[in-house]
C-alpha positions in Angstrom: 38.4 3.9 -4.0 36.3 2.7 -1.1 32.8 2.3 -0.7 32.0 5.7 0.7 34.0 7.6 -1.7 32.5 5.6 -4.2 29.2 6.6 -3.4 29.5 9.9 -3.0 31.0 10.4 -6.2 27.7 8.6 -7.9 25.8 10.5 -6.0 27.3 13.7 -7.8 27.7 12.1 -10.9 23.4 11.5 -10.6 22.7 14.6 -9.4 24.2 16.1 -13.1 22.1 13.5 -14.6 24.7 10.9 -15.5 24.1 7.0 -15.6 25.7 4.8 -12.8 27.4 1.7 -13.1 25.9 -1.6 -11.0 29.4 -1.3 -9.0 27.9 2.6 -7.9 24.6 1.5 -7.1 26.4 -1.3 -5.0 27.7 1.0 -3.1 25.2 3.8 -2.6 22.6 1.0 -1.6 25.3 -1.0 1.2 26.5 2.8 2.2 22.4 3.6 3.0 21.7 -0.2 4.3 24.3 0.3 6.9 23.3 4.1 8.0 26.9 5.1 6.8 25.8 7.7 4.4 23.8 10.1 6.6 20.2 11.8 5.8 21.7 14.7 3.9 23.1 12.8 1.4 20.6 10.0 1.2 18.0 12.8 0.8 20.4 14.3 -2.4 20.3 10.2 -3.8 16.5 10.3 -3.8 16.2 13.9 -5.1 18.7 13.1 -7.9 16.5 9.9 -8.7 12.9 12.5 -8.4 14.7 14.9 -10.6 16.2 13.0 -12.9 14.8 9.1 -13.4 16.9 6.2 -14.0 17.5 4.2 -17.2 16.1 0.6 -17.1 19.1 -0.6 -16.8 19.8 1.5 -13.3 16.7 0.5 -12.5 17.8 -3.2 -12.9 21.0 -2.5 -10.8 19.3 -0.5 -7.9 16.6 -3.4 -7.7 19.6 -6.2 -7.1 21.7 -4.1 -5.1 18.4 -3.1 -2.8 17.7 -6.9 -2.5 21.6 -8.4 -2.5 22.4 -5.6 0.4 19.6 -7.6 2.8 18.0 -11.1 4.1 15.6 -12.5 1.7 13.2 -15.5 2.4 12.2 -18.8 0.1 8.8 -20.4 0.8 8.0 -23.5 -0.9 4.8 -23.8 -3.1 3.1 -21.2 -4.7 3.8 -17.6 -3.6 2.1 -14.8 -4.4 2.3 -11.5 -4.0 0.1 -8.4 -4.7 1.2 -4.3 -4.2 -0.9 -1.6 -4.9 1.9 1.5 -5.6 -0.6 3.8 -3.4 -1.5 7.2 -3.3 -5.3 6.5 -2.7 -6.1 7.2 0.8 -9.0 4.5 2.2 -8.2 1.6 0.1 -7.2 -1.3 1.9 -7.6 -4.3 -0.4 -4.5 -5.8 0.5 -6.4 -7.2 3.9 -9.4 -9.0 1.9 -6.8 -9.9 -1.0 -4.1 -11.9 1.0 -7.2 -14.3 3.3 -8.9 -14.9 0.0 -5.3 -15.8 -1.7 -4.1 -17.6 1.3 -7.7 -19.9 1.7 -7.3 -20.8 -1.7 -4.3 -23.2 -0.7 -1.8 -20.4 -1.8 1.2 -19.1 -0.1 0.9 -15.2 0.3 3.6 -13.7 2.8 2.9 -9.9 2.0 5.3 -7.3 3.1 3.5 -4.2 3.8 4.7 -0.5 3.8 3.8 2.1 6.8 1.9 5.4 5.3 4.1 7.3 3.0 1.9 9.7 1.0 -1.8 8.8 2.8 -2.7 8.7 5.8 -2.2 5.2 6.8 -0.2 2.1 4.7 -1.6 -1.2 5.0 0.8 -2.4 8.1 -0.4 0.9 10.2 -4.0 -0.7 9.6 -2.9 -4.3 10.1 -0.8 -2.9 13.9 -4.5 -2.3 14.6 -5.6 -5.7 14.6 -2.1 -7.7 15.8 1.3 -7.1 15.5 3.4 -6.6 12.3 6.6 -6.5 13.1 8.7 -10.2 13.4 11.8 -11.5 12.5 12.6 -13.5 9.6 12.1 -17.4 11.5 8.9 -16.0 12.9 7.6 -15.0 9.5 8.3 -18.7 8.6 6.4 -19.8 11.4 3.0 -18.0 10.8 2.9 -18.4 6.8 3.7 -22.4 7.7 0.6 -22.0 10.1 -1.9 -20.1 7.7 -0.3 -19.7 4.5 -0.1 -16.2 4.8 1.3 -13.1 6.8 0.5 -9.3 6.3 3.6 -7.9 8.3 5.4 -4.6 8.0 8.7 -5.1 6.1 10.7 -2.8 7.8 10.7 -5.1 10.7 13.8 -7.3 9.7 16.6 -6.6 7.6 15.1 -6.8 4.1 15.8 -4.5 1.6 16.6 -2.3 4.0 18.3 0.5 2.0 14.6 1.1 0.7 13.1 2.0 4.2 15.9 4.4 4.9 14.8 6.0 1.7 11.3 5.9 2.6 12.3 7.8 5.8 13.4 10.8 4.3 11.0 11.0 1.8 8.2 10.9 3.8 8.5 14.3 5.5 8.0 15.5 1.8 5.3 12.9 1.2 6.5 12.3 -2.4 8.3 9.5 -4.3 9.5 8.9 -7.9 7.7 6.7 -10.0 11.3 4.8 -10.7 11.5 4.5 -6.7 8.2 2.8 -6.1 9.1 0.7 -8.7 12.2 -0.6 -7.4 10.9 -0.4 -3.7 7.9 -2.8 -4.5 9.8 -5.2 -7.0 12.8 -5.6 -4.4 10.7 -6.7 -1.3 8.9 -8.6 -3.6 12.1 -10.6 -5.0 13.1 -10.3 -1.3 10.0 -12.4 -0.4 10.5 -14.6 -2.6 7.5 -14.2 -4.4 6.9 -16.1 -7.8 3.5 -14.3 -8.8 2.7 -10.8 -8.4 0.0 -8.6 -9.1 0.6 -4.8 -9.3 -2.3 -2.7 -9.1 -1.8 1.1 -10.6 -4.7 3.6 -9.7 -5.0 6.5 -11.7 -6.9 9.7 -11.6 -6.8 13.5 -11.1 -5.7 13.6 -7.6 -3.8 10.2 -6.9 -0.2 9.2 -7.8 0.1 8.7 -11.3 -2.4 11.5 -13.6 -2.8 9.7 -17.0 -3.9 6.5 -18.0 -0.6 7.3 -20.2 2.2 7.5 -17.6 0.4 4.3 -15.8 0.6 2.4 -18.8 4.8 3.6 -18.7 4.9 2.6 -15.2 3.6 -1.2 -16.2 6.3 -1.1 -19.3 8.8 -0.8 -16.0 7.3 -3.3 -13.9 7.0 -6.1 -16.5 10.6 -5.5 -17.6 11.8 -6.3 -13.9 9.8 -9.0 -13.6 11.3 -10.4 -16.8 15.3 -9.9 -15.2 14.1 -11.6 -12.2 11.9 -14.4 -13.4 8.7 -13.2 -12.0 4.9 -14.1 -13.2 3.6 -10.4 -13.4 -0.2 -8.6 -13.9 -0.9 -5.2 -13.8 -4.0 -4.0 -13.1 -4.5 -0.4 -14.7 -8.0 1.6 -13.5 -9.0 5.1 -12.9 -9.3 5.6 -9.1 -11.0 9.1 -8.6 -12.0 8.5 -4.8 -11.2 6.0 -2.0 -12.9 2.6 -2.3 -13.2 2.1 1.5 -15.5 5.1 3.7 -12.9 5.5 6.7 -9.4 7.4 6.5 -6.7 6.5 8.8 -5.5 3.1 10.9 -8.6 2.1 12.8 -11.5 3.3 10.3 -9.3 0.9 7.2 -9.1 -1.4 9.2 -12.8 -1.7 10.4 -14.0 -1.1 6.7 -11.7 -4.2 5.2 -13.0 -6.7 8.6 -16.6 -5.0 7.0 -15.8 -6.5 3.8 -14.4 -10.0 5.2 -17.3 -10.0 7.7 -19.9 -9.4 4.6 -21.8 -6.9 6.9 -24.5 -4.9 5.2 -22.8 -1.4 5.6 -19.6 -2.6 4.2 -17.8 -0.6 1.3 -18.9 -2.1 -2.0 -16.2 -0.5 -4.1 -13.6 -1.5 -2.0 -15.1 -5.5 -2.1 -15.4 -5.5 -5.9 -11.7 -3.9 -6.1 -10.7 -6.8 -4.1 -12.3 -9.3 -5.5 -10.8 -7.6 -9.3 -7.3 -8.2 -7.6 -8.2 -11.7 -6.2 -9.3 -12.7 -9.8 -6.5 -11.5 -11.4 -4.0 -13.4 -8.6 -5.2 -16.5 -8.6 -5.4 -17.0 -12.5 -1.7 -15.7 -12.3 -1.3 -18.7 -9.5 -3.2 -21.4 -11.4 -0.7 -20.9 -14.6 -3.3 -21.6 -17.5 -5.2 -24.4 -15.1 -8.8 -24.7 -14.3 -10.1 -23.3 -11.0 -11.1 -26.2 -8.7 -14.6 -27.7 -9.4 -17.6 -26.4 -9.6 -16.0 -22.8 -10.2 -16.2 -21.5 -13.9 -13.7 -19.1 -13.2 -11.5 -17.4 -10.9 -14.2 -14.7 -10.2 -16.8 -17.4 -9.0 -13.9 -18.8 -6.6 -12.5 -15.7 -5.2 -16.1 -14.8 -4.8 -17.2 -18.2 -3.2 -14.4 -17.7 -0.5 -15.3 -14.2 0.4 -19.2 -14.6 0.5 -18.8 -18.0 2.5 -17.0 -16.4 5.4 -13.7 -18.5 4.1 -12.0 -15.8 3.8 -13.2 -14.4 7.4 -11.8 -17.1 8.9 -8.5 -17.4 7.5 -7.6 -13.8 8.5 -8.7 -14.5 11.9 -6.3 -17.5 11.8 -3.9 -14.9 10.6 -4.6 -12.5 13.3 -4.1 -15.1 15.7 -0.7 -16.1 14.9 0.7 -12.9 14.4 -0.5 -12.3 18.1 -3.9 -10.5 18.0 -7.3 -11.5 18.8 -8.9 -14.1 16.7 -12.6 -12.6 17.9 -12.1 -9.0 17.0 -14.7 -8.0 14.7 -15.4 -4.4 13.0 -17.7 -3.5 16.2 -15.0 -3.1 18.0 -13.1 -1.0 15.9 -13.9 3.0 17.1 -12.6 6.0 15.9 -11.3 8.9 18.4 -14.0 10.4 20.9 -13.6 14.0 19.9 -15.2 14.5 16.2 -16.5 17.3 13.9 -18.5 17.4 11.0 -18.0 18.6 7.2 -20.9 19.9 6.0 -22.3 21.2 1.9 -22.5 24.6 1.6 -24.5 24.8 -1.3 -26.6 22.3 -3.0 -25.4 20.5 -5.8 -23.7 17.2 -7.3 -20.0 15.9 -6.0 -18.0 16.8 -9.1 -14.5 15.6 -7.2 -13.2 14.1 -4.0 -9.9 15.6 -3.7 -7.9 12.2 -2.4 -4.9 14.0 -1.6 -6.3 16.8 0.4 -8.0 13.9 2.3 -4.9 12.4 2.9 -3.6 16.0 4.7 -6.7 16.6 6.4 -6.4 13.5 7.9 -2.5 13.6 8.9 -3.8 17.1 10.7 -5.9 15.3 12.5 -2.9 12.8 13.5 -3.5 9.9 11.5 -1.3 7.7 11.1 0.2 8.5 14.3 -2.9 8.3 16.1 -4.4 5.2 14.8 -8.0 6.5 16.0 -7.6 9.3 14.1 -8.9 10.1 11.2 -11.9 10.5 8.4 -15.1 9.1 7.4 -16.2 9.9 4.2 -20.3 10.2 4.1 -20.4 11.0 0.7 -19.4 9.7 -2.9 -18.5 11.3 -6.5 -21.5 11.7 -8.4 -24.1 11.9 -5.2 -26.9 14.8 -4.9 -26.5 16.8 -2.3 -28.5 19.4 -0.3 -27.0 22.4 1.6 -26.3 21.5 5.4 -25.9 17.6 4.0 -23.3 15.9 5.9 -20.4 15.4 3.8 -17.7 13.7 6.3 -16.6 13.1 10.0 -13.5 14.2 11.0 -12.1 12.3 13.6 -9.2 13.1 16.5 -7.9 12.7 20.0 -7.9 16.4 20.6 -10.6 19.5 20.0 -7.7 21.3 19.0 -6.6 18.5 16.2 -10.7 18.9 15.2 -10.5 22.7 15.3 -7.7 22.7 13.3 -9.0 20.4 10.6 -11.5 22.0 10.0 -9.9 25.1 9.8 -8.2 23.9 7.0 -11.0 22.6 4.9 -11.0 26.4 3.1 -7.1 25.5 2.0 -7.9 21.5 1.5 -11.2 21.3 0.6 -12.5 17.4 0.4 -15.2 17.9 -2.1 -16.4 20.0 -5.1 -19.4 20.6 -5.8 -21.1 21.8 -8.7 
């Protein structure tokens, strides 16, 4: 039987909820890698996997066919890693995370996503600031230069089954908990990274519900890392709102440069969440070793770098070789000239902040699209508030994208309030 055949026959046999050899997988992966299987059926591949999960064992052979059926890269030293699986809108750790990482003499070539479920993924807020998409001996070049990268992976042939996969699910906005899993380890193992930190939010209104299914989720994680000889953390915590004020490209971006720049308006939740990951990766890094003198820990020397500037500078080094400005700084970062406000209607307390209704609000307003477009958030959980208060800014290119925004705030309301 040939490869297509072959595919299409383990696509049926998934879709009735039967397991598939590695020899299927092969060839459902090489058949998607090389655009021979079409969107239909692609789509029918990730329904079947939605509907009906993998064994550990498909999950296994999906991983090494995603990564056998690409390039992959080996950098010497050190390499780290960290991937959030998403799903919380404003939360871009991942540019604090990989400077800090990087400064500390670690090599940190990160392979970012573009927005599947929220309104922008880490490279659609890294575009802002340079490019992010280079081929595989450029990629060498700038992680040689600054020990780091944060580029978007879909920009050479790596794993590429996975981004066709990400391109029909997106119109949906939803993915299988089994996908992310495979679609973070395999550009990971693509990457050639040897220590990786997986952070898992949970909460009412993100990805994953329950501490429970996050803890499943980790189960998953640490048994690939196992098969492929990967140093692995997991970092479990309830995420009930985004850590970062602004939603979409240009307002993540300008709240992470906040963070790096230590300005006094910066998001505190989304430097401590950084700084939580930053721990975490560089005990993973130093394998049971002491931190460099004087630190005590790996707190007090993720935290020196950041609070010094360090950290500042080595993204800026960053920027600079992967072709941006090395003097951009949060000032001159601006959202999109036509805005409207969302205002309390009653007085009370912020019981919730919907994150996935701010993620559609903002795509109405054209985020990621429009990088300028976008949300800032005014407001957090738990916060008083009078009637009239301003609760958010709702940023877009249009009066119309504004208008209709804000018509939708009685279908997708941001906030409750109580």
């Amino acid at each position: 039987m040939d490869e297509k055949n072959l595919a299409l026959t383990a696509i049926q046999k998934k879709l009735l909820g039967k397991k598939l050899s590695y020899r299927e997988i092969y060839a459902i992966m090489d058949q998607i890698a090389h655009d021979k299987l079409g969107d239909i059926l692609t789509t029918y591949f990730a329904a079947s996997g939605y509907s009906k999960g993998f064994s550990n064992e498909e999950i296994y052979f999906l991983t090494r066919a995603m990564v056998e059926t690409g390039e992959t890269l080996e950098f010497k030293g050190i390499t780290a890693d960290k991937h959030s699986i998403g799903g919380t809108p404003g939360t871009r750790a991942t540019m604090i995370i990989v400077p800090i990482i990087a400064a500390a003499g670690y090599t940190i070539p990160k392979s970012s996503s573009r927005a599947i479920t929220t309104p922008a993924g880490t490279a659609d807020c890294m575009e802002v600031l340079c490019k992010v998409s280079f081929t595989k001996k450029q990629i060498y070049k700038i992680v040689e230069k600054t020990n780091g990268c944060i580029v978007w992976g879909g920009s050479f042939n790596i794993a590429p089954a996975d981004d066709v996969l990400i391109d029909v699910e997106e119109p949906l906005a939803f993915e299988s908990f089994d996908k992310v899993l495979v679609s973070v380890m395999a550009k990971k193992i693509a990457f050639g990274s040897k220590n990786v930190i997986i952070d898992i939010p949970y909460g009412r209104t993100v990805k994953v519900h329950r501490d429970e299914d996050a803890i499943v989720l980790s189960r998953k994680f640490e048994f690939l890392a196992k098969k492929f000889d990967i140093k692995l953390d997991v970092f479990i915590h309830k995420s009930d709102e985004p850590a970062g004020y602004g939603i979409g490209p240009v307002l993540e971006a300008r709240d992470a440069l906040k963070v790096l720049e230590q300005t006094r308006d910066r998001p505190i939740a989304l430097e401590i969440r950084a700084l939580d990951l930053s721990e975490r990766l560089l005990r993973l890094c130093l394998d049971k070793k002491a931190p460099p003198a004087p630190f005590k820990n790996t707190r007090d020397w993720a935290e020196h770098i950041l609070f010094s500037g360090i950290a500042h500078e080595k993204m800026m080094e960053i920027i600079q070789a992967q072709g941006g400005d090395p003097f951009v700084s949060s000032e001159d970062l601006h959202p999109a000239k036509k805005y409207g406000f969302v205002r309390a209607e009653k007085k009370g307390k912020i019981t919730l902040v919907d994150n996935k209704n701010i993620s559609t609000v903002a795509k109405i307003l054209g985020a990621p699209q429009d990088k300028d477009s976008g949300i800032l958030l005014k407001k957090r959980l738990g916060e008083s508030v009078e009637k009239g208060d301003e609760l958010a800014v709702l940023y877009a290119d249009t009066d119309y994208r504004v208008s209709e925004a804000k018509d939708s705030l009685s279908l997708f309301p941001l906030y409750d309030i109580a």
